[in-house]
Structures are given as C-alpha cells and as structure tokens.
C-alpha positions as CSV (number, residue, x, y, z in Angstrom):
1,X,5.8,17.7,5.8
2,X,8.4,16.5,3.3
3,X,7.4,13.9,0.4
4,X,9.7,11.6,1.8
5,X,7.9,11.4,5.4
6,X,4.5,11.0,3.6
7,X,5.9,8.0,1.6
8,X,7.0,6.8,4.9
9,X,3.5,7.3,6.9
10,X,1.4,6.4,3.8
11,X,3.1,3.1,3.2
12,X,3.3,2.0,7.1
13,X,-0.4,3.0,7.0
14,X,-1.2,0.8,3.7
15,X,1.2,-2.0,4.9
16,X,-1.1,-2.3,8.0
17,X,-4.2,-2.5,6.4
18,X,-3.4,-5.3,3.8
19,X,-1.9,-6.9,6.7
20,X,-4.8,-7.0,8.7
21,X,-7.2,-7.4,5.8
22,X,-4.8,-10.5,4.8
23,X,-5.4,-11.9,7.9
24,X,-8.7,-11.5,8.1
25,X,-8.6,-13.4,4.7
26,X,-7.4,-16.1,6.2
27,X,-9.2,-16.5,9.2
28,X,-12.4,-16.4,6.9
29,X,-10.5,-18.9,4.2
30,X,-10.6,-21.4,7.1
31,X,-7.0,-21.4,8.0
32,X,-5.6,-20.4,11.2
33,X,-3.2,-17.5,12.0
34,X,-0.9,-20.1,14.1
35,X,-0.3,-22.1,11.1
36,X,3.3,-21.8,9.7
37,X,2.1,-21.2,6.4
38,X,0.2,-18.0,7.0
39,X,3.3,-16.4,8.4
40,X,5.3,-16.0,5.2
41,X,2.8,-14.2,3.3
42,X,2.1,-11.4,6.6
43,X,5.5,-10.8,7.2
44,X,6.0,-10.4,3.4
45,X,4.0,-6.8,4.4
46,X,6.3,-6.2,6.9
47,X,9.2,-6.2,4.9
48,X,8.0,-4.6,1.9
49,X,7.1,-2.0,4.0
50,X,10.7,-1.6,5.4
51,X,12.0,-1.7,2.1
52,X,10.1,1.6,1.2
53,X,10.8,3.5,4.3
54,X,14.7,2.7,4.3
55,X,14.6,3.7,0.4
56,X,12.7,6.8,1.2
57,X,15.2,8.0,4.1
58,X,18.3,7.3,1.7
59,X,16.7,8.7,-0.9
60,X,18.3,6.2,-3.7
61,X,17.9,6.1,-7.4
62,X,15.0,3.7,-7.9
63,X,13.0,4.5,-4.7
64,X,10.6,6.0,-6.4
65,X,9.9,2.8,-8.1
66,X,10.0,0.9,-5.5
67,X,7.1,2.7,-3.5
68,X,5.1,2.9,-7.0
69,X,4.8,-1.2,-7.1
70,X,4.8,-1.7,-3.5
71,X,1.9,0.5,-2.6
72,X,0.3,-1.0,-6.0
73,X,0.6,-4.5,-4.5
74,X,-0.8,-2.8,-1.0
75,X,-3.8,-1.7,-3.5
76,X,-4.5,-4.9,-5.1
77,X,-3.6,-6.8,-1.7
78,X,-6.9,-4.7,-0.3
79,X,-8.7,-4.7,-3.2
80,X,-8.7,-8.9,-3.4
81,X,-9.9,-8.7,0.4
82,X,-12.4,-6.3,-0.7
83,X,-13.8,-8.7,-3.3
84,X,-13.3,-11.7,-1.4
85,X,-15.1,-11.3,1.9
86,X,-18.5,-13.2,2.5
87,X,-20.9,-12.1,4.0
88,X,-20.7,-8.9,2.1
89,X,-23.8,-7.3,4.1
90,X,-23.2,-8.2,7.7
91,X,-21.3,-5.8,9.9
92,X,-18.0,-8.0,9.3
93,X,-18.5,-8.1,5.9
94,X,-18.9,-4.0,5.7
95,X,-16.2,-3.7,7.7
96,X,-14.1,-5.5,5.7
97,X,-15.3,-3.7,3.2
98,X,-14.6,-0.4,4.3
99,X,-11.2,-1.6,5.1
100,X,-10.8,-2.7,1.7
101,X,-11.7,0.9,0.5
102,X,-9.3,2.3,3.2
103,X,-6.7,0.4,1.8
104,X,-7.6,0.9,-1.8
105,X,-7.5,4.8,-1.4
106,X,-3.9,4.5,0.6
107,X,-2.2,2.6,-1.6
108,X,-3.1,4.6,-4.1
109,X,-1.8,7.6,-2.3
110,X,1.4,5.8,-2.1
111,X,1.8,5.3,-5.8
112,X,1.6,9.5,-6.2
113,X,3.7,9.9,-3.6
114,X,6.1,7.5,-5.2
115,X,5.7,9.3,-8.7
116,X,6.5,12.8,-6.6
117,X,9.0,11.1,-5.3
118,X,11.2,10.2,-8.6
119,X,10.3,13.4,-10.0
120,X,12.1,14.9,-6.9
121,X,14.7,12.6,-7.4
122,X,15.3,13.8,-11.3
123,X,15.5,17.2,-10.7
124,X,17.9,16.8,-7.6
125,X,19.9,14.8,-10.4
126,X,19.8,17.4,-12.8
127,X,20.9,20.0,-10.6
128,X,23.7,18.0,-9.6
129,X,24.5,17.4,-13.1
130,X,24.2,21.4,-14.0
131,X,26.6,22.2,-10.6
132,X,28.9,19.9,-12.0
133,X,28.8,21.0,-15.8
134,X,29.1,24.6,-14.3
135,X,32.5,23.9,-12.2
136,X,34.0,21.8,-15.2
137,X,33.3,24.8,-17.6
138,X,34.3,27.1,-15.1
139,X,37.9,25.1,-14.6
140,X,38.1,24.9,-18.2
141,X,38.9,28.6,-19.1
C-alpha cells in the first residue's frame, strides 16, 4: 500500500472518530445535535478531512504539512473527549474512553504518515532537481 493511501485511510478513519467523539461531546455538554451551532464545528471534520485526502492524491508541496497538523488537531480533538467525558467508569464513559484512545493512537499515525509523506516529497524533489542539473550539464558541452 502506498504512503499516500495510508494518509488517505488513516485520516478518514481519525476524521470519524473526533467526529463522533465531538458529538458525543455535545450530546453530553447538554446541547443538541439539531441545533445550528453544533453543525459548524462537525462539518469542520469533514472538510479537514477532504483537504488531506485531495492533498495526498495531488501530492502538492506542503501536504505533508497539512496532514501533520490536521491529524494533530484529530489527536487533540479525541484526546479533549477523552478527558472530558463523565461518567468516566460507566460503560459510556469507557467507551468513550476507548474511543478517545482509538482516536489518540490514529491521529498519531497520521502525523508519521504525514512526516513520511514530506520526506517522500523531498527526495522526489531532489531527483527532479538532479534530472534537471544532469540534462542542463549534458546540453552544456
């Protein structure tokens, strides 16, 4: 499997779980999902997300950054659920809990697969760079 589909799988995965953890949140924060204001913030997920795929298929200069803070807000997104949920010892509470940890561990994931991916990116650079110095010098004599 290529970096570029892990980045893509590890990210939609990550997105998901701070999506439904965020949720979750706010059920448990006494506001309801059918409010207007909880929208913003969960589609926010969404299109973060979509950012980080589309980046990874193009394969653009700062993608690699771009999945390193993404999946870092995905991280802290699950770790503020994971902090944040009361009951902490009924069955919701360890499931949100486990969640949490879920979520934790793939955005995490996501920021090595983002730091694999600009490495990638470099050296694809710097062969392009070497082909071209190569052809110049090579056109030169």
């Amino acid at each position: 499997m290529k970096n570029s589909d892990k980045v893509i799988a590890v990210t939609s995965v990550a997105a998901i779980v701070a999506l439904v953890l965020d949720a979750i949140m706010f059920i448990q924060h006494g506001q309801s999902l059918a409010a207007i204001s909880a929208w913003p913030r969960l589609l926010l997920f969404v299109v973060l997300a979509g950012i980080v795929d589309g980046l990874a298929l193009v394969k653009m200069r700062f993608c690699g950054y771009a999945t390193i803070f993404i999946n870092l807000y995905f991280a802290i997104a699950s770790l503020a659920a994971f902090e944040m949920v009361r009951p902490r010892t009924s069955a919701y509470g360890l499931f949100v809990e486990a969640l949490g940890v879920a979520g934790i561990l793939l955005g995490a994931a996501g920021i090595y697969y983002g730091v694999k991916q600009r490495h990638e990116y470099t050296e694809m650079r710097i062969e392009q760079l070497m082909k071209k110095a190569k052809k110049n010098e090579d056109n030169g004599r």
